[in-house]
Z-matrix of the N, CA and C atoms (Angstrom, degrees):
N
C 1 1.444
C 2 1.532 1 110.24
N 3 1.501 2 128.47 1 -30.03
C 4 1.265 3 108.80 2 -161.19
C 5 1.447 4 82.83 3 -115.02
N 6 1.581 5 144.19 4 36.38
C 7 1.288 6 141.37 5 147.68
C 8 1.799 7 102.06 6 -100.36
N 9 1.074 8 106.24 7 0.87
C 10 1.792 9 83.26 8 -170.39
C 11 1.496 10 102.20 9 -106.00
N 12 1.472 11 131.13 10 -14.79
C 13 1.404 12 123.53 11 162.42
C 14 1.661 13 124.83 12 -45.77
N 15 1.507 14 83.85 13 -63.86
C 16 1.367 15 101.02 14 -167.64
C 17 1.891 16 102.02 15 -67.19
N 18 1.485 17 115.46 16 -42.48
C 19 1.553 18 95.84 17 166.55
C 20 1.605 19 123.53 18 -42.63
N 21 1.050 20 107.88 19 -63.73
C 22 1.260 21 131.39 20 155.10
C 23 1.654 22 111.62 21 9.33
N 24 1.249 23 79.31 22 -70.60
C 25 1.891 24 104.68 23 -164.10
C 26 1.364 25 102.14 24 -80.78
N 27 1.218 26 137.29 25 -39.61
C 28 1.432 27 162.02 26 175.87
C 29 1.296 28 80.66 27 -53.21
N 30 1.265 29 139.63 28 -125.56
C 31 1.746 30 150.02 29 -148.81
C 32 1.606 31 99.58 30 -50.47
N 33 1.558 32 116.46 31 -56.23
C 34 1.706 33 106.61 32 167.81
C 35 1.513 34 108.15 33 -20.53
N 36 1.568 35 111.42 34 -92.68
C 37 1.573 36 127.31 35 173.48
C 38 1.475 37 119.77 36 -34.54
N 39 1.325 38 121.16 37 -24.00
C 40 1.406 39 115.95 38 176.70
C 41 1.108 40 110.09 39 -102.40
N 42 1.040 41 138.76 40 4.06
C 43 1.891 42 147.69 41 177.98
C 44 1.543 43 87.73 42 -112.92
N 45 1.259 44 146.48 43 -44.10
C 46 1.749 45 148.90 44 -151.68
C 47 2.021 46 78.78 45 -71.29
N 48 1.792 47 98.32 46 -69.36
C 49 1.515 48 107.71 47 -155.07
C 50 1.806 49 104.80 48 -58.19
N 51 1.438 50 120.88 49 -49.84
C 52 1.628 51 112.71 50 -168.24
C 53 2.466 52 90.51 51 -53.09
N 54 1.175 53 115.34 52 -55.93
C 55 1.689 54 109.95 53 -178.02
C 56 1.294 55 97.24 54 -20.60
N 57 1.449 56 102.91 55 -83.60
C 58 1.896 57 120.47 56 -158.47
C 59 1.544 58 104.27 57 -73.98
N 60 0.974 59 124.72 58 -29.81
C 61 1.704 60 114.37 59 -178.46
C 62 1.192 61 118.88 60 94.82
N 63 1.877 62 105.75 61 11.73
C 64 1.428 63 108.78 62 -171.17
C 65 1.716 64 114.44 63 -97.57
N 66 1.105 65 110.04 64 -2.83
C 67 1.936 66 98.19 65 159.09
C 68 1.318 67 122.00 66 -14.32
N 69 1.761 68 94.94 67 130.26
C 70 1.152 69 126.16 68 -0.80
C 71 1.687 70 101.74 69 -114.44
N 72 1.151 71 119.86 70 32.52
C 73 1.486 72 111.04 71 177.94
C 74 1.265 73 134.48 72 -63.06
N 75 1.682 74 113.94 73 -13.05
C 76 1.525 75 108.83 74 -157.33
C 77 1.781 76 85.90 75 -104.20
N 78 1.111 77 101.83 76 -13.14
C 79 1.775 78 103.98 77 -176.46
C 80 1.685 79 90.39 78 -78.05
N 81 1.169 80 117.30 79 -73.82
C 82 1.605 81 111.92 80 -173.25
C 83 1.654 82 106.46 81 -44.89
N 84 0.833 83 126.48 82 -45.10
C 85 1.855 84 118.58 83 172.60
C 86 1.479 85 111.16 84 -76.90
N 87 1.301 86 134.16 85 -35.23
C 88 1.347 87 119.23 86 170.96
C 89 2.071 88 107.84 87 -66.69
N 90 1.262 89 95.95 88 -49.32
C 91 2.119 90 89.88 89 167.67
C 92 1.501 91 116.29 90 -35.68
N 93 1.626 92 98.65 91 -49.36
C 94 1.734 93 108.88 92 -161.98
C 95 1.366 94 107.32 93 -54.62
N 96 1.684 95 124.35 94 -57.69
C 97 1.100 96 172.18 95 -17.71
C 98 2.182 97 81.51 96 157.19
N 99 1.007 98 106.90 97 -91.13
C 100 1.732 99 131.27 98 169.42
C 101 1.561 100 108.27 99 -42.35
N 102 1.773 101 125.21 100 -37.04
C 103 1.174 102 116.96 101 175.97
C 104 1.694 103 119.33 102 -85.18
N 105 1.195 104 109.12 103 -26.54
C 106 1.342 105 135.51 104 -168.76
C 107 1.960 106 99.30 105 -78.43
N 108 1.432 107 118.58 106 -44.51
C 109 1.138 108 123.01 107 160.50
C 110 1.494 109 118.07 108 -49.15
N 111 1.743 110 107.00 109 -58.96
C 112 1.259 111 95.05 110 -165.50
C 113 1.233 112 109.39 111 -86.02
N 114 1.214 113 155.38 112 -9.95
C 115 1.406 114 156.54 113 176.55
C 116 1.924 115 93.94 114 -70.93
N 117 1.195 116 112.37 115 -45.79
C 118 1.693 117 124.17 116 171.71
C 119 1.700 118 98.47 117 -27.11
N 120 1.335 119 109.15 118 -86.62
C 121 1.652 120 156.14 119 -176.57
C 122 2.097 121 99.44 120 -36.88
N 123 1.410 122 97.41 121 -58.61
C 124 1.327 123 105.09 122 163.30
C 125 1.674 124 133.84 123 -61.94
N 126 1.152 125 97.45 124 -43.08
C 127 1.983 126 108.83 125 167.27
C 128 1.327 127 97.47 126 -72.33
N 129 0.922 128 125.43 127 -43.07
C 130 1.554 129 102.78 128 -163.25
C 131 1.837 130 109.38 129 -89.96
N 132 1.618 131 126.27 130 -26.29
C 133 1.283 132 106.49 131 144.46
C 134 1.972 133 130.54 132 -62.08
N 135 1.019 134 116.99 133 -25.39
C 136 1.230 135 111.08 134 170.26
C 137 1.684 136 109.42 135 -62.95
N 138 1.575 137 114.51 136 -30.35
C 139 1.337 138 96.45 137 -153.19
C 140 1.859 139 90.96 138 -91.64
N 141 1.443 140 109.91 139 -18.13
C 142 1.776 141 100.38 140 168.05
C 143 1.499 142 129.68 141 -71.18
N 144 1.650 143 88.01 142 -10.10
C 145 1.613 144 106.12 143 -174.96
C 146 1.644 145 98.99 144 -77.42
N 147 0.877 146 108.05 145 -56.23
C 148 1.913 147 109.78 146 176.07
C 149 1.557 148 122.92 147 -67.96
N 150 1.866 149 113.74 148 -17.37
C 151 1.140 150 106.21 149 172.19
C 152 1.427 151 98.31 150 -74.89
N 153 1.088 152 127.93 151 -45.34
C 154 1.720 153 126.14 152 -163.24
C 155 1.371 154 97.00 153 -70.94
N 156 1.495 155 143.17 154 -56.22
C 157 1.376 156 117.85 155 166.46
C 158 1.397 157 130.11 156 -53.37
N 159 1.263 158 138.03 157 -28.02
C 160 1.486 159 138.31 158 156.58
C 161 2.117 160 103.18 159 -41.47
N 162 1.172 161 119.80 160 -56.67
C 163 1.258 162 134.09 161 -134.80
C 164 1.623 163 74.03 162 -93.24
N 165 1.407 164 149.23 163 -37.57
C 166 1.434 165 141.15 164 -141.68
C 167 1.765 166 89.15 165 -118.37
N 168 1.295 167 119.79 166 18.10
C 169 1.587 168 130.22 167 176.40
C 170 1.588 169 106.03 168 -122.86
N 171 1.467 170 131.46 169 -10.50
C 172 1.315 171 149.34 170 -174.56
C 173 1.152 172 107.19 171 -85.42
């Protein structure tokens, strides 16, 4: 899960930048952008993962 954002953003941003000619910025902000998601996506299953074990100890 927290490799497929940033791929993501990696080929997104490198197919966006060769169009516009803007290399390599839209790749470094689509990565940023893709890591920041998946670390997002990841905290918040970890943190349902521990509510449901708290709640299955009650």
């Amino acid at each position: 899960m927290l490799l497929a954002g940033p791929l993501l953003g990696f080929f997104g941003g490198n197919w966006l930048d060769e169009k516009f000619g803007t290399e390599p910025y839209l790749m470094i902000i689509l990565i940023l952008v893709g890591l920041l998601a998946s670390g997002k996506e990841t905290y918040k299953l970890l943190k349902q993962l521990t509510d449901d074990s708290e709640d299955s100890k009650k």
